[in-house]
N, C-alpha and C positions, 0 to 999 in steps of 0.2 A: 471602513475596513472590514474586509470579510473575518471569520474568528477561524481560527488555528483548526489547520486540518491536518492529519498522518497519513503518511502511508508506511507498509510495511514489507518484507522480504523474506522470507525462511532463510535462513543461514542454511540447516542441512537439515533433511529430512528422508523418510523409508518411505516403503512401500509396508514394509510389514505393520502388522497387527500390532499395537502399542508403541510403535516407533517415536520416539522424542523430535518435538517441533520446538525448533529454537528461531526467534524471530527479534528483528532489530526495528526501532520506530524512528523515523525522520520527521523532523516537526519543520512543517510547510505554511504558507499562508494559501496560495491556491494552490488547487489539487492536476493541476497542470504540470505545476513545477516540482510535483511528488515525488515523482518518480526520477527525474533526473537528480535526486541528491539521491540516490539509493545506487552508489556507486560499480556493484556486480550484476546489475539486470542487464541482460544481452538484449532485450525485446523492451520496447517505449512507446508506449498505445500513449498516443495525445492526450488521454485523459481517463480517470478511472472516479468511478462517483461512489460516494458509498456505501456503505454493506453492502461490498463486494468481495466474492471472493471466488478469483478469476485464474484458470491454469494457463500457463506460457508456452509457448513450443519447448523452450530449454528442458521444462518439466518444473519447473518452478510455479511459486503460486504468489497472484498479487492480494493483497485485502485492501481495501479503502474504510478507513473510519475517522466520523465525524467528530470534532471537537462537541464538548458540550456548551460551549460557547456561544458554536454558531447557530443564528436562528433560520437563516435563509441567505439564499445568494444574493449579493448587491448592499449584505448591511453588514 
């Protein structure tokens, strides 16, 4: 079984300078399925790997992080 992966979402965030990021985590086992429990993402890229962190057309932004678990795909 592969080890626990997250992904993530900003709830709301600015543009300005010091603006508050507030961010929600889903705990996933593949990083496939990340993103579809992250129930207000308009946009669903098959896949995101991680230490990513990736902007959306919406203007939203994805991050991918890895459990400390996991040591590799396939275990």
């Amino acid at each position: 079984m592969l080890g626990a992966e997250q992904g993530v979402q900003p709830r709301d965030h600015g543009v300005d300078k010091g603006a508050e990021l507030v961010l929600s985590w889903a705990r996933v086992i593949y990083r496939y399925r990340a993103l579809r429990r992250l129930k207000s993402c308009s946009w669903l890229p098959a896949s995101v790997f991680v230490t990513v962190l990736q902007p959306v057309e919406d203007g939203g932004l994805i991050v991918g992080r890895n459990a400390g678990s996991t040591a590799s795909p396939g275990r």
